[in-house]
N, C-alpha and C positions, 0 to 999 in steps of 0.2 A: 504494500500500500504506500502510495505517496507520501511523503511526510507532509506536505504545505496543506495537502488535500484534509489531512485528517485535522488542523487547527480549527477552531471555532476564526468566527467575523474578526474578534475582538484581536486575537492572537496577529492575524495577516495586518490589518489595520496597524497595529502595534509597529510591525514591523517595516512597513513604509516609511521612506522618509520624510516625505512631505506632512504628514500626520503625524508623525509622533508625539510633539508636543501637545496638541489637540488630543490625542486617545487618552494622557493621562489623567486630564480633567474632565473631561464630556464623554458619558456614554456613549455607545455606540448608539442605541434607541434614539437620543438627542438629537445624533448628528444625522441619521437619515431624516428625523421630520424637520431639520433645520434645511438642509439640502432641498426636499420637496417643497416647502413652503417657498423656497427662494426662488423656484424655479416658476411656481406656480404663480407666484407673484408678477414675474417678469413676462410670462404668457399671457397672464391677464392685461397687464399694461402695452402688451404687444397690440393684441386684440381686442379692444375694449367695446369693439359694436355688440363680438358673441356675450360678454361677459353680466348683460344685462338680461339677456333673455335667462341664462344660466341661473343667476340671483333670484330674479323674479320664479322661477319655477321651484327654486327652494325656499323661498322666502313664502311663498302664500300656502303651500299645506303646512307649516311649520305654526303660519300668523290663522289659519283654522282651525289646527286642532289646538290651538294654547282657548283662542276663542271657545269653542265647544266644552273644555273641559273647567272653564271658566263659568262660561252659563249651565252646566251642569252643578257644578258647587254652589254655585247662586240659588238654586231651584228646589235643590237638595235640604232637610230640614233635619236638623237632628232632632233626637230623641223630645229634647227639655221642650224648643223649640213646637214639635207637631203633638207632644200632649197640651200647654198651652194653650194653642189653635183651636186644639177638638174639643177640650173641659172648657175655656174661658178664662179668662184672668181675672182674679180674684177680686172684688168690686171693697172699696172701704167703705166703712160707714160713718 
C-alpha cells in the first residue's frame, strides 16, 4: 500500500509547503468552508443577474414557513389559556 495514500487530509495538508503554517492553526473543516465561501463569493459577484433569482427562491419558502409556523403558535392556545375561554373568567364583585 502506498504510504501518502494511506494519510488522513490533515496529515498531506500538513505536509505541503504552502500550508503548513495555516494546518497548525485552522482545521482542516475550516479551511474547506473558508475556500468555498471564497469562491462562492467571487461567483456571485461575477454573476450577479443569476444571483437574484437564486436568493429569491431561497429566500421565500424559508420567509413561508417561519410565516406558517408563526401563525400556527398564534392560533395555538394553551392549556390555562383555552380553559379560561371555555369556563369564563372569573367576574368580581
Amino acid at each position: 500500500m502506498d504510504r501518502e495514500a494511506s494519510r488522513s487530509p490533515t496529515v498531506l495538508l500538513r505536509l505541503s509547503r504552502d500550508a503548513r503554517t495555516l494546518a497548525h492553526s485552522v482545521p482542516i473543516d475550516t479551511m474547506i468552508w473558508k475556500v468555498a465561501i471564497r469562491i462562492a463569493r467571487r461567483e456571485a459577484l461575477r454573476h450577479k443577474g443569476a444571483l437574484a433569482p437564486v436568493a429569491t427562491m431561497l429566500a421565500l419558502p424559508v420567509a413561508g414557513a417561519s410565516a406558517a409556523d408563526t401563525m400556527l403558535h398564534t392560533v395555538r392556545l394553551t392549556t390555562t389559556e383555552q380553559l379560561t375561554r371555555d369556563m369564563g373568567r372569573p367576574t368580581r364583585w
